[in-house]
N, C-alpha and C positions, 0 to 999 in steps of 0.2 A: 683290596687291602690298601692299593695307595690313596684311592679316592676319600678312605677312612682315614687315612694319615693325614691328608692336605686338609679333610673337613675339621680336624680335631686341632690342628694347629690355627687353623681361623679365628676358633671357638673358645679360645685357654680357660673366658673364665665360667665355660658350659662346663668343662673336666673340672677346674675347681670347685663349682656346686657340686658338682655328684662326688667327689670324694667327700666334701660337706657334710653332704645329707647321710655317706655311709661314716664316717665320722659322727655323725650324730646318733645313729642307731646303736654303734656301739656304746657308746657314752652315756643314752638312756640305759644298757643295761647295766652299766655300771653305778649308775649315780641311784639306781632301785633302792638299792639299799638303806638308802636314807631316809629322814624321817621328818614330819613337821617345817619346823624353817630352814634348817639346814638341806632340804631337799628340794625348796624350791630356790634359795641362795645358787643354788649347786645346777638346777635346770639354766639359772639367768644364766652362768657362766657356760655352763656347756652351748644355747645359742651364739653367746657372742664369740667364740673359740669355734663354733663351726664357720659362724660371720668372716674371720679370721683366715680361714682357709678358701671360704668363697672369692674373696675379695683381694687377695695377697697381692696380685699382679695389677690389679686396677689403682688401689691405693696402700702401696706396703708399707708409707711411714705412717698414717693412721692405723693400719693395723699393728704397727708394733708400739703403739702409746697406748692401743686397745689392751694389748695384751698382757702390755707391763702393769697397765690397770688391774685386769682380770688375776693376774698373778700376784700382789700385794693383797687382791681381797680377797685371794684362799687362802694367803698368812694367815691374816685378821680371823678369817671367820673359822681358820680350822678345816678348810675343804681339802681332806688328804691327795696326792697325787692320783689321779685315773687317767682312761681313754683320750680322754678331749686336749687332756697337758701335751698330746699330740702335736698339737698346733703350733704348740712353742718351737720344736722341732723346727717346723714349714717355715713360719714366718722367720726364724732368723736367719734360714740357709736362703731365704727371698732381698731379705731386706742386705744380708753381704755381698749377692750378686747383683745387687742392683748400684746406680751412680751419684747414690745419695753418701758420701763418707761418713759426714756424722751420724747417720742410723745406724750404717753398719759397725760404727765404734761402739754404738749406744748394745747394739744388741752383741756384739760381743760379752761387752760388761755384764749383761744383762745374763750371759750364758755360763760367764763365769762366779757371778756373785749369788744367781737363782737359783740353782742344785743347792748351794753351802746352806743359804737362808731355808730350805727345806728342809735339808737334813737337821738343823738346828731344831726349826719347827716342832719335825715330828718325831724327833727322835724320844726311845723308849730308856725312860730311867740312864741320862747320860753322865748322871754324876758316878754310875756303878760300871761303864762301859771303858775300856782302854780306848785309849786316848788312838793308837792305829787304828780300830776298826770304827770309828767316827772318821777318822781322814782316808782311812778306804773305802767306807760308803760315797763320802762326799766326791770322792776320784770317781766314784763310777757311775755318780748323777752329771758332773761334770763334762766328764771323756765325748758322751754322745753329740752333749750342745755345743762345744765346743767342736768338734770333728764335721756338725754341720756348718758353721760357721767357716769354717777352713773351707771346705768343698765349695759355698756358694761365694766365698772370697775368689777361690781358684778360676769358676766361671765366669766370675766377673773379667778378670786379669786376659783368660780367653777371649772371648768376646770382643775386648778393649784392643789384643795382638789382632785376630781376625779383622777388627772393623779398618783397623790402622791398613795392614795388609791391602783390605779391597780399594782402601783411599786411594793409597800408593801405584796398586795396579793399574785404577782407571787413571792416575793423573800421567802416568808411564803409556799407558794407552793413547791418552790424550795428544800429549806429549810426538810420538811416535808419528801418528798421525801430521802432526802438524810440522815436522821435520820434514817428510815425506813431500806431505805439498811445498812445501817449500824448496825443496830438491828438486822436484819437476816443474815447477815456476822457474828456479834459476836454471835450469837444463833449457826448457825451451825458448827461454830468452836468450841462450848463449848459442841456439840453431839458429834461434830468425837473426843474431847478428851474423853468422858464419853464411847461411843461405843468400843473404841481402849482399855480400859480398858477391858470392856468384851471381846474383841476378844483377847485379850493378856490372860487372864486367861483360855478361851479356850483353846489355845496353849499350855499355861504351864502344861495343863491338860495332853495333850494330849502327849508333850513331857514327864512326870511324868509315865503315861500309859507304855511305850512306852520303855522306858528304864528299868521298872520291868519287860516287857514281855520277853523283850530281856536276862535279869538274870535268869527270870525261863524256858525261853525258851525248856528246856529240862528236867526238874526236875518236873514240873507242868505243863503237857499241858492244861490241865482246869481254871486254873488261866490263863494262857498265852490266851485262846478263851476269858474269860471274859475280860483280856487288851484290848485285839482288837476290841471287839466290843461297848466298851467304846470310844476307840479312832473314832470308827467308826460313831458313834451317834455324838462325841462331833465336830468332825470334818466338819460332814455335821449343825451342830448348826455354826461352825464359817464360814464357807461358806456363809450361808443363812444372819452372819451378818457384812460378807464382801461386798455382793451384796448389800445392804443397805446404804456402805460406800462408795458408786461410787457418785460424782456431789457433791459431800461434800468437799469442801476446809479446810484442815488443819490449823489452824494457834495457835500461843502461843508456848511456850516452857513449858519443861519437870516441874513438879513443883519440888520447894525446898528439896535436898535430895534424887531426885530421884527417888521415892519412890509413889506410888498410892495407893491413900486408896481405901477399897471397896464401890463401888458402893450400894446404899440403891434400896429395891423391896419392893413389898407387903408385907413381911413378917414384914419391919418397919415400915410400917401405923399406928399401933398403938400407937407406939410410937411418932408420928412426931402427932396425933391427940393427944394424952393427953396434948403433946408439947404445941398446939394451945389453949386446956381446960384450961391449965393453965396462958396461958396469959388472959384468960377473954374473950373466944367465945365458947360458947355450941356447941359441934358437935354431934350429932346422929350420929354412926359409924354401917352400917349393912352388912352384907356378905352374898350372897346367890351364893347355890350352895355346888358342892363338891371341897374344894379348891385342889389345882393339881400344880406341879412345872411347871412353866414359862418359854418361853424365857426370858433370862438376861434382852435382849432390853426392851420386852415387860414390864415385872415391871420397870426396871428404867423409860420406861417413862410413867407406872401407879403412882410412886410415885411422877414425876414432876407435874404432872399433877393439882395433889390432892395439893402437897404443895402450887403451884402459884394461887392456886385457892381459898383455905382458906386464902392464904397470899390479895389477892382482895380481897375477902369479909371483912376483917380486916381492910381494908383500904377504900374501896369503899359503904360497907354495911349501917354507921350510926351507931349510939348508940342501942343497944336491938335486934343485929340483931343475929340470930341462922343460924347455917351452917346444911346441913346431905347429907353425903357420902355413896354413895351407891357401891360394888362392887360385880356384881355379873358373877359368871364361865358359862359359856354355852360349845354347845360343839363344838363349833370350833372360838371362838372370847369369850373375856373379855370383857363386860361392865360397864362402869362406870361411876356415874352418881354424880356431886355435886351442889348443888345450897342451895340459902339461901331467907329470907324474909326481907331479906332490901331492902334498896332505890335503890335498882340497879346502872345501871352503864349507860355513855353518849352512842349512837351510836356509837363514836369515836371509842370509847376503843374497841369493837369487829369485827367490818366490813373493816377499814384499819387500822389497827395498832395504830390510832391514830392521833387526828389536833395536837394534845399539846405534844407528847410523853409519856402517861401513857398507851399506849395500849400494849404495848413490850413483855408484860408479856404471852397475850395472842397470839402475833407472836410466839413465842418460842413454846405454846403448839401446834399451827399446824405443824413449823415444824418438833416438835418431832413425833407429830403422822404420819404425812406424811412420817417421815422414816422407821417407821412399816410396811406401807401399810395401815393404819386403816381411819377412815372416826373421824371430830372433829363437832358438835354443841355449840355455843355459842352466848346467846344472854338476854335479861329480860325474865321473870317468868310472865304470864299472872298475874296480882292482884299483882305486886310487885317483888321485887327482883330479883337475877340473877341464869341462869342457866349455867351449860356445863356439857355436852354428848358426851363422847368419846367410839369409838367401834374400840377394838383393836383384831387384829387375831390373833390366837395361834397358828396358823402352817406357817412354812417360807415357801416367796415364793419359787416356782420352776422356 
């Protein structure tokens, strides 16, 4: 059945024939009756009124000049209303639905002046009829063309709301899309400046190292083993988070002065939490475990994490909403865990970035995590509010 559905709508004007052609059968029995010239007057109209129906959708303003033809010359010649005056019907609820205005003015008029000019035509002895039941005939040649006309206007108006609708969607689509990359363009440009930080401090390390070994090189061989294998630890740490800095596009400039502040880790949570206590959200703050030094990367994006996270709940939570931060050491990955008991948050905001643009917050924590190598959860809190679960590795890769 749908395969007949999709064929039939490929084909509009294969249905319009065949309504034609049974259009036409009827109309041959109609038009029998006639006799001599009036019968063949009356066959030419019936072709070009099935023409009419054939054709509606291929060319509907030629068909409604056809028909307003056709219709003047069953005035003229007396061809009484039949089957075929069908057509008038069709073509005028074609030509209102269609984005031509002056036709559809044209066959409006046409709808409303065509009935009256028939009735006039054919009426029986109207000098002896009351004067109501000529204007209630003519009201009920009228009503139908008229009520076509409305309905194919309506389609049109549809159509016009629909097509308008899909424009909008796809340029909201479009649109959406191109916010998105652009969130994760400005995201990873704001890691490779944050990461270049650590890996510049590694260096400087390592160049600091490096140039005492070389002064005591001979004075202190035991300080000079401890330089080196200081440069050696910190060197394979900036390795691990050069590799990290590969597919990362660089962009911005150097800031103001030259100069880089240091990056914030674990060791500032509690201060970026009292931060948040004192604007007016309760956080529960708990550490488990034995705490242990970090990779660089690794805290700076344990503290992104925590900050954009309490920074939604502030924002996305509701009034009386409580935060609790969880961070606990294992032995080979960091977990961390923050969620709260508010209202949660749209699907939007966690599964793509966002319809409206407040998901961005949460583009940025996967791809912070993603440059770790760590795995991110986020999404609502069974019974309310939101959660995210991040599991970050403590050893670089190899």
């Amino acid at each position: 059945m749908q395969r007949l559905y999709d064929f039939l709508r490929r084909h509009p004007t294969g249905v319009d024939t065949f309504w034609a052609v049974l259009l036409f059968g009827f109309s041959c029995l109609w038009i029998a009756a006639f006799d001599g010239a009036k019968l063949i007057i009356a066959a030419v109209f019936t072709v070009g009124l099935c023409l009419v129906v054939a054709l509606r959708r291929k060319a509907p303003v030629n068909m409604l000049l056809l028909t307003a033809a056709i219709g003047v010359g069953q005035l003229i010649f007396a061809i009484e209303p039949y089957a075929g005056d069908f057509a008038m019907f069709v073509i005028t609820y074609t030509v209102a639905s269609g984005p031509v205005r002056w036709a559809s003015r044209c066959a409006l008029a046409g709808a409303l002046l065509g009935p009256a000019l028939s009735a006039w035509r054919y009426a029986d002895e109207p000098a002896t009829r009351p004067v109501w039941q000529s204007l209630f005939f003519m009201a009920l040649l009228t009503v139908p063309f008229v009520l076509a006309w409305v309905l194919g206007d309506s389609m049109r108006t549809r159509r016009a709301y629909w097509a308008q609708l899909e424009e909008k969607a796809a340029r909201l689509e479009k649109e959406r899309e191109a916010q998105s990359r652009i969130a994760v363009a400005a995201e990873r440009a704001r890691i490779a400046r944050e990461l270049h930080d650590v890996v510049a401090h590694n260096v400087s390390v390592m160049v600091v190292q490096a140039d005492g070994a070389a002064y005591v090189l001979d004075a202190a061989p035991d300080q000079t083993r401890q330089a080196l294998e200081t440069i050696s630890g910190t060197g394979r740490q900036a390795l691990a988070e050069m590799r990290r800095l590969l597919g990362v596009l660089r962009s911005g400039e150097q800031p103001e002065g030259g100069e880089y502040v240091p990056q914030p880790g674990v060791d500032q949570l509690a201060d970026l939490i009292d931060q948040v206590r004192g604007a007016g959200l309760p956080v529960d703050f708990r550490v488990e475990g034995e705490p242990r030094p970090l990779p660089s990367s690794v805290e700076l994006t344990a503290y992104r994490i925590v900050q954009e996270a309490l920074t939604n709940t502030r924002k996305h939570g509701g009034p009386d909403v409580g935060a609790t931060v969880r961070l606990a050491y294992r032995d080979s990955d960091l977990d961390l865990l923050v969620e709260d008991d508010g209202r949660g948050a749209q699907h939007e905001l966690y599964e793509e970035g966002g319809a409206d643009g407040l998901g961005h917050g949460l583009i940025g924590m996967r791809e912070r995590v993603g440059m770790v190598g760590g795995s991110l959860n986020a999404g609502p809190r069974p019974g309310g509010g939101f959660r995210i679960s991040a599991v970050l590795p403590l050893k670089p890769e190899r």
